[in-house]
RODO-2510 file (C-alpha; in nm, 4 decimals, decimal comma):
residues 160
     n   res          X          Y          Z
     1     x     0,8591     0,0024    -0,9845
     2     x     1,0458     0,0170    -1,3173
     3     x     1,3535     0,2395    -1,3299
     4     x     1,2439     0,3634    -1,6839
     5     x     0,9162     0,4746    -1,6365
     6     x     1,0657     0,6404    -1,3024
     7     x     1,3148     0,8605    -1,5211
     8     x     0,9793     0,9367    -1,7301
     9     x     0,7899     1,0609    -1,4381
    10     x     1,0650     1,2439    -1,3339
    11     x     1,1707     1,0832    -1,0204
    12     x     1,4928     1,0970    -0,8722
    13     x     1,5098     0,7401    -0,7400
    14     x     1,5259     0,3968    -0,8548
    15     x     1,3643     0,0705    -0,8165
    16     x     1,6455    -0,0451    -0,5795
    17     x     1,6350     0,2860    -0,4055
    18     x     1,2801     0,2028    -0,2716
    19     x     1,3714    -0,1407    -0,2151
    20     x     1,7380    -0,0624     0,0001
    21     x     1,5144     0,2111     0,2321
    22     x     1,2358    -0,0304     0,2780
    23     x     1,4841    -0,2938     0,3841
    24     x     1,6968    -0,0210     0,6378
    25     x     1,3693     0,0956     0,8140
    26     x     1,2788    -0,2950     0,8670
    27     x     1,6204    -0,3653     1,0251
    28     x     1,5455    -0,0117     1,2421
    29     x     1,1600    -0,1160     1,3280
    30     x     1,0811    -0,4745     1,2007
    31     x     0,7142    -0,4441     1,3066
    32     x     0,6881    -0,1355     1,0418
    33     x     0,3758    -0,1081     0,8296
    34     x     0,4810     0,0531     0,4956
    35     x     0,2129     0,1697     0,2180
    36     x     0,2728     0,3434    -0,1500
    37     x     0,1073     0,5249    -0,4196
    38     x     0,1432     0,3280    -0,7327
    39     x     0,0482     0,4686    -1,0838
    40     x    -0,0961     0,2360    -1,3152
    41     x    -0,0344     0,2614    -1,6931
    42     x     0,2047     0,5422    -1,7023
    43     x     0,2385     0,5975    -2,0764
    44     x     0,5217     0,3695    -2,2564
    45     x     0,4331     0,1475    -1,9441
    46     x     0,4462    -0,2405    -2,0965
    47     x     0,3412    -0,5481    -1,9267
    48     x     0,6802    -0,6278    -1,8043
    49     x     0,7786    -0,3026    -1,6602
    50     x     0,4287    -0,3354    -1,5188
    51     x     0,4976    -0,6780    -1,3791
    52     x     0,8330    -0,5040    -1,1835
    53     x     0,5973    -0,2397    -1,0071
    54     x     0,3683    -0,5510    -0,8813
    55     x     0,6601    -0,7589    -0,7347
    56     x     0,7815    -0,4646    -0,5489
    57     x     0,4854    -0,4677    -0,3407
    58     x     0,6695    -0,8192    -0,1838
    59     x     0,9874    -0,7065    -0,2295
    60     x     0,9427    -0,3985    -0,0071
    61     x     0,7310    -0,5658     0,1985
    62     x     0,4446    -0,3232     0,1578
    63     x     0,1118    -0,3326     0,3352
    64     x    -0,1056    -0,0721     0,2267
    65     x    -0,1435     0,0551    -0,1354
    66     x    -0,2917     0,3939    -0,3044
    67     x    -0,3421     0,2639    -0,6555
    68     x    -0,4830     0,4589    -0,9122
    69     x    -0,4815     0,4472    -1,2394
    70     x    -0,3259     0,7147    -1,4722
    71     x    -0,5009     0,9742    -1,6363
    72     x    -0,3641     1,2191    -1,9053
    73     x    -0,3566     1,5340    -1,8377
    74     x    -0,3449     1,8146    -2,1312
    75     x    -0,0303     2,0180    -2,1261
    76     x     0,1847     1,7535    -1,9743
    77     x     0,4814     1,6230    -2,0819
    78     x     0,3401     1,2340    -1,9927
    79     x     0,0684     1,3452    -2,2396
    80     x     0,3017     1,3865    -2,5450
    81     x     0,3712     1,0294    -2,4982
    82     x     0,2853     0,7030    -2,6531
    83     x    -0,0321     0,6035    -2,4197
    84     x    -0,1171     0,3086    -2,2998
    85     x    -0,5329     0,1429    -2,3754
    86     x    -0,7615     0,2545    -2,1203
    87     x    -0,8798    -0,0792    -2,0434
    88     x    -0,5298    -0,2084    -1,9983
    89     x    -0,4316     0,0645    -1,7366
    90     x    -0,7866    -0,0660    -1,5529
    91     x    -0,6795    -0,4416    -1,5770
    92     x    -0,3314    -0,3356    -1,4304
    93     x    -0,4733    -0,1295    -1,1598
    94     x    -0,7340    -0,4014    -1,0627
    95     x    -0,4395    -0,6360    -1,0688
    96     x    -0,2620    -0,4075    -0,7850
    97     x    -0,5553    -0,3275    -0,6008
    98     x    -0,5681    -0,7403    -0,5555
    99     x    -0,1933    -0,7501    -0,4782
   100     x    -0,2282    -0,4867    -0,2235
   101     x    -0,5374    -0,6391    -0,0688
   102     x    -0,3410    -0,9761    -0,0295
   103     x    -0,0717    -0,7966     0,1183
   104     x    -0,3209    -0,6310     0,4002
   105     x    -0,4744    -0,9634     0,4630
   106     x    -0,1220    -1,1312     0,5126
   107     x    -0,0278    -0,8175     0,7545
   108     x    -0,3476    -0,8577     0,9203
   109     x    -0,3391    -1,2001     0,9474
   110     x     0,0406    -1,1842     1,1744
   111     x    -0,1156    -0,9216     1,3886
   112     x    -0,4155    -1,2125     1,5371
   113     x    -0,3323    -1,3181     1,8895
   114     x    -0,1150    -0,9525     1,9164
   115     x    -0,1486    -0,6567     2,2045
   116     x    -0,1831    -0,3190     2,0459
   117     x    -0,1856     0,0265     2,1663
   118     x    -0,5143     0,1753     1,9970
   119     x    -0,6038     0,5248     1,9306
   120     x    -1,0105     0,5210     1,9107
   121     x    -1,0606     0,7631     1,6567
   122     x    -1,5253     0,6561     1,6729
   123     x    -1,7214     0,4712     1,8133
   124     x    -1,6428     0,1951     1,5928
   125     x    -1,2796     0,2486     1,4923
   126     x    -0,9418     0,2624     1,5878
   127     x    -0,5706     0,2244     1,4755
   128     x    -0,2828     0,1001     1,6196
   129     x     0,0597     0,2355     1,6749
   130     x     0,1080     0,0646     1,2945
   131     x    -0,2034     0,2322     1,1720
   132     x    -0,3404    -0,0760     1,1243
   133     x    -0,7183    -0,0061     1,1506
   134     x    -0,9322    -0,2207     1,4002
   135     x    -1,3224    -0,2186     1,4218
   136     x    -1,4279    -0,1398     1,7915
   137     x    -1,7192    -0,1207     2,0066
   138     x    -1,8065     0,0265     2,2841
   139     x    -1,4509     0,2339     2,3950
   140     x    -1,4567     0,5797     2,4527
   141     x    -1,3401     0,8259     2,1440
   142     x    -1,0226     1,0280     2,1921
   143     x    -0,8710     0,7263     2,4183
   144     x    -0,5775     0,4831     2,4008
   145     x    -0,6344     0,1640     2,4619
   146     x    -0,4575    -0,1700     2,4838
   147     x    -0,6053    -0,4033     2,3109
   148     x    -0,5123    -0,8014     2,1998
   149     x    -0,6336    -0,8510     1,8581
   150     x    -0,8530    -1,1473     1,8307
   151     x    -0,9132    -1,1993     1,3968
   152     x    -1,0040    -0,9333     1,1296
   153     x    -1,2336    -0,8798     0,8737
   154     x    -1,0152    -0,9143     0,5613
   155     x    -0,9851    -0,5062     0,5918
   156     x    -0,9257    -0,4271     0,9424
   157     x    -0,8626    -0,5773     1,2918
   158     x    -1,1225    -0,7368     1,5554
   159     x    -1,0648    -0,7694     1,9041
   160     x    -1,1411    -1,0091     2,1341
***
């Protein structure tokens, strides 16, 4: 989320890049569910260009997050670089992984009271056409079904 550490990973984008497609695929499909891997404690990172990758999780208006942390690897050019303390890259990715659970919750919270098309993947699961997941019982695997979501569990969808 911060257009120097971007140029460091070798990216060809910017902040505002992400930010301008996220907004043009929400005026083509406003119901969109959009997710990212986010690197935590990329070396030289510092608080504040930390503090720009966790506001673009609101300002692209994403709902699901692959955080990890990173981890040098010998041989690499990120490993010639200044490094950032291990237990700072862990208090920045615990910091996302808490951004990008309140982000689920607040997309799982619209979706109550909504009719979905499901795709029961088990026995007790299914996504919808967003890939929202939704707990399930009793529905045959393999099937689409419509559904009208009734609450959710903090990390996936209930039906009524």
């Amino acid at each position: 989320g911060d257009d120097l550490i971007l140029k460091r990973m070798k990216r060809r984008h910017l902040r505002q890049d992400a930010i301008d497609f996220c907004a043009q695929v929400r005026r083509l499909r406003p119901d969109i569910a959009l997710g990212a891997d986010i690197i935590a404690g990329f070396p030289t990172e510092t608080e504040e260009m930390f503090v720009r990758s966790l506001n673009l999780v609101e300002e692209c208006g994403l709902t699901f997050l692959h955080v990890f942390p990173y981890s040098r690897r010998p041989g690499t050019p990120a490993a010639r670089m200044p490094q950032v303390h291990g237990g700072e890259i862990r208090e920045r990715a615990r910091r996302l992984r808490a951004t990008g659970e309140a982000a689920l919750r607040k997309r799982l919270d619209a979706e109550v009271g909504a009719t979905r098309e499901v795709l029961i993947e088990s026995a007790t699961a299914g996504r919808t056409e967003h890939f929202m997941p939704v707990a399930i019982e009793g529905v045959l695997p393999g099937t689409v079904q419509r559904l009208t979501i009734g609450g959710h569990d903090g990390a996936r969808l209930t039906t009524q």
